[in-house]
N, C-alpha and C positions, 0 to 999 in steps of 0.2 A: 511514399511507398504505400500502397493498398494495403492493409491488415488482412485480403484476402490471399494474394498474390502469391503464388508457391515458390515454397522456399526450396535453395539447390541442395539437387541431390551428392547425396555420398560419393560418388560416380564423378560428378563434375567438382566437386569441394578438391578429390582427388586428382581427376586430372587437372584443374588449376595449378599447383601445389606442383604437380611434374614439369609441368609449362614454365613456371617461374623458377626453379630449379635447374632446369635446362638456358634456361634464358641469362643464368650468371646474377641475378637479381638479389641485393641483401634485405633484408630483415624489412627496412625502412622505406626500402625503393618501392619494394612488394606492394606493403601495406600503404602507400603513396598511392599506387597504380588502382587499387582496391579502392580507395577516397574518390581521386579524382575520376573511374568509373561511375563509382555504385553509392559513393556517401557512403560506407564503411570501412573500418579497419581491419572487419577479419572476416574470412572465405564463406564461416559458418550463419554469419546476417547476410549472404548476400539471396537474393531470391532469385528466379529459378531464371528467370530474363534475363538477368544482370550478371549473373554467372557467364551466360553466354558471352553476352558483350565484354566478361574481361577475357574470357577464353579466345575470342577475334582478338583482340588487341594482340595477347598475349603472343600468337601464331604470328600476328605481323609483325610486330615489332623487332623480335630477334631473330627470323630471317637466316639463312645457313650462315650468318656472319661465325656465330660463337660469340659475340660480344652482347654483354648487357642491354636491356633495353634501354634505347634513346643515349645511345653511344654513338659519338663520331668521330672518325679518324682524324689525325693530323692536327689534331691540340694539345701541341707537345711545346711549342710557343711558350716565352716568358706569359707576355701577354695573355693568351689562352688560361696557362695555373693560374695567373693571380683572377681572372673573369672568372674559373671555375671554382676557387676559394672563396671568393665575393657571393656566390650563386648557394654555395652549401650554406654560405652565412645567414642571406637571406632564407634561404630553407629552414634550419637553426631557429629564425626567429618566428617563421610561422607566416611570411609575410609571400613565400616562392611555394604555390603547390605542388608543383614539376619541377623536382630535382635533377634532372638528366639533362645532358648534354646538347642535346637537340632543341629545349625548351629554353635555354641557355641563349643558342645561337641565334632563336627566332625575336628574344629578347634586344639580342645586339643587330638583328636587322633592322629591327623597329626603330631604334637609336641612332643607326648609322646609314640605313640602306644598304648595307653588304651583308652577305649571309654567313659567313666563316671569318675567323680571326686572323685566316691568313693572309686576308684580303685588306687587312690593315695594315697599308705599306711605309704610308706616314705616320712617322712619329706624334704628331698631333692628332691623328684620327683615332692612334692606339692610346695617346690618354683620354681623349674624348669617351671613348670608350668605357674604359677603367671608370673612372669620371662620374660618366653618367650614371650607371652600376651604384657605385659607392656613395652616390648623393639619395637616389632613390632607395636604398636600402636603410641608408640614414634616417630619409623622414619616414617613411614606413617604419620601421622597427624603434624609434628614437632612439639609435644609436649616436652617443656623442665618442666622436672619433677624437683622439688625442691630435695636438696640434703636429706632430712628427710623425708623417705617415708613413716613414723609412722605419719605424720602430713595429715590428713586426707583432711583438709580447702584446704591446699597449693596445696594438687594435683587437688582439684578441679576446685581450680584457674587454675591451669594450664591447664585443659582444656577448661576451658572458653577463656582462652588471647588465646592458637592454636586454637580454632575455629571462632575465633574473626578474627586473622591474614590469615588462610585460604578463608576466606567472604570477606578482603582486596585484598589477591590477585584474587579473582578472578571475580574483581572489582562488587559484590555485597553491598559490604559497601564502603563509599567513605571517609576517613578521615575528619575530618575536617583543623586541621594540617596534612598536609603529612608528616612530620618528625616525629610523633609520634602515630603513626598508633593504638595503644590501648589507645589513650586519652578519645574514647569516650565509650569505652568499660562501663566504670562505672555508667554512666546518662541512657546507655542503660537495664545494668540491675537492677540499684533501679527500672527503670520505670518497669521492668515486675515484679520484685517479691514485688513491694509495699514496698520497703522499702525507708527509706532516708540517707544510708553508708552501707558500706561493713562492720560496727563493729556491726549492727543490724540483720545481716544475720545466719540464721541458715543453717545447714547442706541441708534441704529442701531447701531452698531458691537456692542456688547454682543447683541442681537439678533441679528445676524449670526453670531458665534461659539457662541452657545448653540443657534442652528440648528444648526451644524457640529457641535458636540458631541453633538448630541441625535441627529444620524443618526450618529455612530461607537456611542453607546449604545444605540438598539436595535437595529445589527447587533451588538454584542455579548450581549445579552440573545437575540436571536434564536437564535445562535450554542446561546447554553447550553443554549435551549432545548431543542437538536434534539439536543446530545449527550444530552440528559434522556433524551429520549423514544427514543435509539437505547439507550441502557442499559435503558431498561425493558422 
């Protein structure tokens, strides 16, 4: 970005802001759509060009549907939740800069050559799927996945400790022991999901904490990003 470059005005900060409010858009989606435009997280760095460009997106994307941008029907499929829980994960870990559904599916075309998960009629194409998702999210995120993938808690774990150990190296979180880099992992999520042990924790709960996590991770990722590009 030019240091000369005019910055958006008041006018379009605002209409943005109505655009993504109308569009069904949470918190995270928003400031996703903001990144993956403009390399910012918030309306008031974007400049005067780049406002525009999310301001076109924004008109196109949600469309007289009513639905969220980069929503699509008819992933109401086992199949579809688990590819769309797989997809937040990797979002979670910093590793999926397009969280939405659309971004999702262009993913499982790549993978499979179909474009919707309805189109997954065999049962070997529908774990091929899954499959591929969960292997790639694996080595990208170094999530080690417990040996029982029926166990729904333990993968969640798993992605709480890889995002945890991610925010370690990239010195966002600082151990308290450095020899045991998830010791504090635990004080940090009773403290978000209000709990007092991980045997009071429900399915939500976990959910809740890997949200938290996942937006300390890409402001840290975003963070490196921008020292990157100030160094270059």
């Amino acid at each position: 970005m030019s240091l000369n470059a005019p910055m958006a005005t008041p006018k379009q900060i605002g209409f943005i802001h109505g655009l993504a409010k109308n569009a069904g858009l949470d918190d995270d989606t928003y400031r996703d759509l903001l990144e993956r435009e403009a390399g910012v997280r918030s309306a008031r760095h974007l400049t005067a060009a780049a406002a525009d460009r999310v301001i076109t997106t924004l008109r196109g994307s949600a469309g007289s549907t009513g639905r969220p941008v980069g929503a699509v029907a008819g992933l109401d499929s086992a199949v579809a939740r688990k590819m769309q829980a797989l997809w937040i994960a990797g979002h979670n870990l910093g590793i999926v800069r397009d969280r939405t559904d659309r971004a999702m599916l262009s993913f499982l075309e790549r993978q499979t050559g179909v474009g919707h998960t309805r189109f997954l009629r065999e049962p070997g194409a529908s774990a091929k799927a899954i499959e591929g998702l969960k292997s790639w999210i694996g080595r990208e995120g170094k999530v080690e996945w417990p040996t029982d993938d029926r166990d729904a808690i333990a993968n969640k774990r798993a992605i709480l400790d890889a995002q945890w150990l991610r925010l370690v190296r990239l010195g966002a979180v600082e151990p308290f022991i450095s020899t045991e880099p998830l010791g504090d992992l635990p004080a940090y999520a009773y403290r978000v999901a209000h709990k007092n042990g991980w045997e009071f924790f429900a399915p939500r709960d976990y959910d809740v904490v890997a949200a938290a996590l996942g937006r300390k991770l890409r402001a840290a990722l975003a963070k490196r990003r921008e020292r990157s590009e100030q160094e270059d």
